[in-house]
C-alpha positions in Angstrom: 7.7 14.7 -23.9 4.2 15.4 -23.2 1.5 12.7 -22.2 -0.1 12.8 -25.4 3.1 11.9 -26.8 3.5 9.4 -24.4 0.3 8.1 -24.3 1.2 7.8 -28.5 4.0 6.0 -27.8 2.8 3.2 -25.8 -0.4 2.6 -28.2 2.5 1.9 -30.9 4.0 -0.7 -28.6 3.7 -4.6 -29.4 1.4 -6.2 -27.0 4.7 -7.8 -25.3 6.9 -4.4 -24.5 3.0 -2.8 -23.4 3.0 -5.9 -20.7 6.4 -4.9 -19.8 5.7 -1.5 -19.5 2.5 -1.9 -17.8 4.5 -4.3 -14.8 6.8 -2.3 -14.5 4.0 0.8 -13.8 2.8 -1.6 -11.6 5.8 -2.2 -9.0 6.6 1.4 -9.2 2.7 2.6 -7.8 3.3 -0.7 -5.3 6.5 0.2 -4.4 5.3 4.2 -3.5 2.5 2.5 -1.4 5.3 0.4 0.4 7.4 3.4 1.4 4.4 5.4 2.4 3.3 2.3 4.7 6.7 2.1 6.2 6.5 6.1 7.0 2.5 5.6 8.4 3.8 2.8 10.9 7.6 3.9 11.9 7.9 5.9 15.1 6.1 9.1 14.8 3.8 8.3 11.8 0.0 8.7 11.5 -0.4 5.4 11.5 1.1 4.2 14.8 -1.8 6.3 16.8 -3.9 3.0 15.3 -1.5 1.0 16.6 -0.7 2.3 20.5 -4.8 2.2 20.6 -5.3 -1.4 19.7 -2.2 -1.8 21.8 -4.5 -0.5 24.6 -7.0 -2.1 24.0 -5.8 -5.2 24.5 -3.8 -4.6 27.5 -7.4 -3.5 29.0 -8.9 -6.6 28.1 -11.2 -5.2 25.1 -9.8 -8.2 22.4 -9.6 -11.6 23.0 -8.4 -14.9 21.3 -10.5 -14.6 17.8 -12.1 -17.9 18.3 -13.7 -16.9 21.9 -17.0 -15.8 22.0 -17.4 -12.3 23.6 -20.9 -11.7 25.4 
């Protein structure tokens, strides 16, 4: 089926089975952006460089308590 097809097909839809479709759409993008969070922040992902830094960071000192004030 091509996307025109497709595309066809969901115009043709009642208003009730296009917000069904388009929910569903929706938890499959979100649930892509879940797994590629979980492979950014497990050991070994680009996102855990972030993580070890801030670690760091506040291990030096740099970050305090949000409510201090930091001269």
């Amino acid at each position: 089926m091509t996307l025109e097809a497709l595309k066809q097909a969901i115009a043709e839809l009642p208003a009730e089975e296009k917000a069904a479709l388009a929910a569903w759409l929706n938890e499959q993008e979100m649930d892509g952006w879940d797994r590629q969070m979980r492979k950014d922040f497990s050991a070994g992902g680009r996102g855990m460089r972030i993580v070890e830094k801030v670690k760091d960071d506040i291990r030096a000192g740099k970050f305090g308590p949000m409510d201090e004030k930091r001269t």
